[in-house]
C-alpha positions in Angstrom: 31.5 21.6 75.9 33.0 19.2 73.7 29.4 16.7 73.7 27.1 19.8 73.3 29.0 21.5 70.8 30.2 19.3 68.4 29.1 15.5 69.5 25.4 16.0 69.5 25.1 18.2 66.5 27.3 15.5 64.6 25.1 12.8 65.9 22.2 14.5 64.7 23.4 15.2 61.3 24.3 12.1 60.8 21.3 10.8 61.6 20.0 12.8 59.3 21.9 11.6 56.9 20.9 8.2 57.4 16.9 8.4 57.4 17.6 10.3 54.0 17.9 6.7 52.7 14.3 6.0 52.9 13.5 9.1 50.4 13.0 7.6 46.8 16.2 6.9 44.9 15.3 7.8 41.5 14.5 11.1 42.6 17.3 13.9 42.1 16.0 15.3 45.8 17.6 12.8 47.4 21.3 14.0 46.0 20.4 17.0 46.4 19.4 16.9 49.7 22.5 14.8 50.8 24.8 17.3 48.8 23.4 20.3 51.0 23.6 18.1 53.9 27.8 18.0 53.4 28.3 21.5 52.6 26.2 22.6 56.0 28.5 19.9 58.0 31.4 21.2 56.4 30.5 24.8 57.0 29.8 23.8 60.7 33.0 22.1 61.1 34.8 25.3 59.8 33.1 27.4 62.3 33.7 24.8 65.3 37.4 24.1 64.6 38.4 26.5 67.3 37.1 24.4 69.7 39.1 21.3 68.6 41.7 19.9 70.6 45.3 20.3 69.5 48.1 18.2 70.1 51.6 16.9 68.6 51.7 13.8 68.8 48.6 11.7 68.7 45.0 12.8 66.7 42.1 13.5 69.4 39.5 10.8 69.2 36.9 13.7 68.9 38.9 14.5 65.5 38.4 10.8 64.6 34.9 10.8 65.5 34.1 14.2 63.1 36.4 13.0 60.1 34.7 9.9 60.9 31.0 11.4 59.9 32.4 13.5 56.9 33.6 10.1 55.5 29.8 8.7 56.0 28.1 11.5 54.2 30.2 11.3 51.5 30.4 7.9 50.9 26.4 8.2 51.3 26.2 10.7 48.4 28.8 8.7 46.1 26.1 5.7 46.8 23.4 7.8 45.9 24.7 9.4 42.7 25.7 5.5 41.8 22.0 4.3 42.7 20.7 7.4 40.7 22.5 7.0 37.6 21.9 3.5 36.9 18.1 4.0 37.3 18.1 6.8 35.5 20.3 5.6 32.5 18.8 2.1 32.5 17.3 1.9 29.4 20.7 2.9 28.0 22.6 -0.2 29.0 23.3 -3.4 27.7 21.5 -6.3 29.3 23.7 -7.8 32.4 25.7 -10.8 32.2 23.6 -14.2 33.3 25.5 -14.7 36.5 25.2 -10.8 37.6 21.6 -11.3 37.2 21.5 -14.9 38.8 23.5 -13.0 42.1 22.2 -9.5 42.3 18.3 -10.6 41.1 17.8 -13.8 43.5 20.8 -14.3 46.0 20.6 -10.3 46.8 17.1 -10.2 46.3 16.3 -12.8 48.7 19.2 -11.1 51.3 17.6 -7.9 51.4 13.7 -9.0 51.5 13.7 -7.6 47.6 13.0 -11.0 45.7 12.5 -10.8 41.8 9.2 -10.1 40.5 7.4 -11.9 38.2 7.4 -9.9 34.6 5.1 -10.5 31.5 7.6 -9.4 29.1 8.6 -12.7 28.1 5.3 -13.9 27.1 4.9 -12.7 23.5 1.5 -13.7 23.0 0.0 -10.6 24.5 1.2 -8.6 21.0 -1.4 -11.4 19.1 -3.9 -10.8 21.4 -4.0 -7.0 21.0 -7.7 -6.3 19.8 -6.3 -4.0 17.0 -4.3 -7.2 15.4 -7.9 -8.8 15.7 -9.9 -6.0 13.9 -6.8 -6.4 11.5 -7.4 -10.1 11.3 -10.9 -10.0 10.9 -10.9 -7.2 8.1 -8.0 -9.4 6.3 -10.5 -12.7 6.3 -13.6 -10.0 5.4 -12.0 -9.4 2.2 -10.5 -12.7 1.4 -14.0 -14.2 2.0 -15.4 -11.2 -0.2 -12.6 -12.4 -2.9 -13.1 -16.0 -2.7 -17.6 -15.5 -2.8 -17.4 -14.1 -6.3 -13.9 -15.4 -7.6 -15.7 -14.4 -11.7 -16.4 -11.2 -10.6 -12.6 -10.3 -10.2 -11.2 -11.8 -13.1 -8.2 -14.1 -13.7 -5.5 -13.3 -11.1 -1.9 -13.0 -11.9 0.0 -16.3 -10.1 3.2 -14.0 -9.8 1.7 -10.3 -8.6 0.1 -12.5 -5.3 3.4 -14.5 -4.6 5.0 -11.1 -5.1 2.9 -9.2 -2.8 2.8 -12.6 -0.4 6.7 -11.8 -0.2 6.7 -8.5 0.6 3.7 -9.0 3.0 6.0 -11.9 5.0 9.3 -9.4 5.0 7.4 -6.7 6.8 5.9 -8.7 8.7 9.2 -10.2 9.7 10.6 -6.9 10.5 8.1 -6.1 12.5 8.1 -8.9 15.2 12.3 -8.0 15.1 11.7 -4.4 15.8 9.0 -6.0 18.8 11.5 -8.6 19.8 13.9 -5.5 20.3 11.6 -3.6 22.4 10.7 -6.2 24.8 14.4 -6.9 24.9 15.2 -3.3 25.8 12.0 -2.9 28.3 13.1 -6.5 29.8 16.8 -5.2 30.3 15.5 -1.6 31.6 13.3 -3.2 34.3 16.4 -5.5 35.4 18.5 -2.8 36.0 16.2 -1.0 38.1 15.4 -3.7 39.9 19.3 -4.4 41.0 19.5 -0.4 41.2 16.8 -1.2 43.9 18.3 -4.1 45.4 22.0 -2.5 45.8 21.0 0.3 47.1 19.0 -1.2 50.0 22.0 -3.5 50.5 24.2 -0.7 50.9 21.9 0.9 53.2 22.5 -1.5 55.6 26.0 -1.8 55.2 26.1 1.5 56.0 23.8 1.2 59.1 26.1 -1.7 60.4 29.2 0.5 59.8 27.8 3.9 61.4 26.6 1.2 64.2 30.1 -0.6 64.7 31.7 2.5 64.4 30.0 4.5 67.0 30.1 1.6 69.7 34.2 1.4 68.9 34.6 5.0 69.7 31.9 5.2 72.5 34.4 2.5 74.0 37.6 3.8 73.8 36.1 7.2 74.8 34.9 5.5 78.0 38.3 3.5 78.6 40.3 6.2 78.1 
C-alpha cells in the first residue's frame, strides 16, 4: 500500500521535477511550472497523510523519504528563481569581480562542458568600420576637397571660427566614443552574467542529480536492512 500509494507517485513527481531542468532558464515557464509542481505535491501529501505511519518515538523512514522530496522541489524552485533573476536583471548589474569571472567563466565552464565563448565586444574597430561612419567620411573629405579646389572662391577664412569649431568637433567626438565605450562595457558585462547564469545553473543541476541519486540509494538501503 505504502509503495503504490505514496512511493511511486513521489518518485514520479520528482522525477518530474528533475527533467524540468532541461526547459530554458530564462523563461518564467520554468518557475512556474516548478511552483505548480509544489503546490500539487503538497496537496497530495495532505490528502495521503492518513495513510502515514504514526509512532512516538522514532520518525518513519517513509516520512523521511516524503519530507525528503518536498525539500528537493523547493530547493529546485529557489535555484530557479536565483538562475532567472540574474539572467533576467543582467544588464542591471555591475560587471563581476576579476577572480569571480576567472572561476565561474573558465574553471566552471570547463567543469560543466560550458567553456567561455569567444565575444567581439572587445574589438572596437567594428564601430570605424560601420559603412555609415564611411559615407560620413567620404562626405567630410568631398567637401574639404570641394574647399581646398577653389580656396578664392570662399574667401579669407577666419583662423579662430575653424580652431573653434575644430574644438567643439573633437569634444563630441570624444563624448561619443565614451557613451560607445559605455555600451560595450554594459553589453560585455550583460553577456558575462548570463553566461555564469548558464553555467551555475547546469552546475547545480548536477548537484542536485548527485544528491536525489545519493539520497535515494541511502534510503533504498536502510529500507532493505531494516
Amino acid at each position: 500500500m505504502y509503495v503504490v500509494n505514496l512511493l511511486i507517485p513521489s518518485f514520479f513527481l520528482t522525477t518530474v521535477d528533475l527533467l524540468s531542468f532541461l526547459l530554458p532558464p530564462q523563461s518564467v515557464d520554468r518557475s512556474l511550472f516548478k511552483m505548480t509542481l509544489i503546490l500539487g505535491y503538497t496537496v497530495f501529501l495532505l490528502i495521503m497523510n492518513d495513510l502515514l505511519p504514526i509512532t512516538g518515538d522514532t520518525i518513519p523512514l517513509i516520512n523521511v523519504f516524503l519530507s525528503l522530496c518536498l525539500g528537493l522541489m523547493v530547493a529546485s524552485l529557489l535555484e530557479t528563481i536565483l538562475i532567472v533573476n540574474l539572467l533576467r536583471g543582467s544588464a542591471h548589474y555591475f560587471r563581476a569581480p576579476h577572480w569571480i569571472r576567472v572561476f565561474v567563466l573558465r574553471i566552471l565552464g570547463q567543469l560543466v562542458w560550458l567553456p567561455p565563448t569567444s565575444s567581439d565586444l572587445h574589438d572596437n574597430t567594428d564601430i570605424i568600420q560601420n559603412p555609415a561612419a564611411h559615407g560620413a567620411g567620404m562626405k567630410v573629405s568631398y567637401c574639404v576637397e570641394e574647399d581646398s579646389e577653389d580656396p578664392e572662391q570662399k574667401g579669407p577664412l577666419n583662423k579662430d571660427t575653424v580652431l573653434k569649431e575644430l574644438r567643439n568637433l573633437g569634444s563630441e567626438l570624444q563624448s561619443l566614443r565614451l557613451q560607445t565605450e559605455q555600451a560595450l562595457a554594459v553589453n560585455q558585462s550583460s553577456e558575462e552574467w548570463i553566461q555564469m547564469g548558464f553555467i551555475i545553473d547546469r552546475l547545480l543541476f548536477g548537484l542536485y542529480l548527485l544528491f536525489i541519486s545519493v539520497s535515494f540509494l541511502t534510503i533504498i538501503i536502510l529500507w532493505v536492512w531494516s
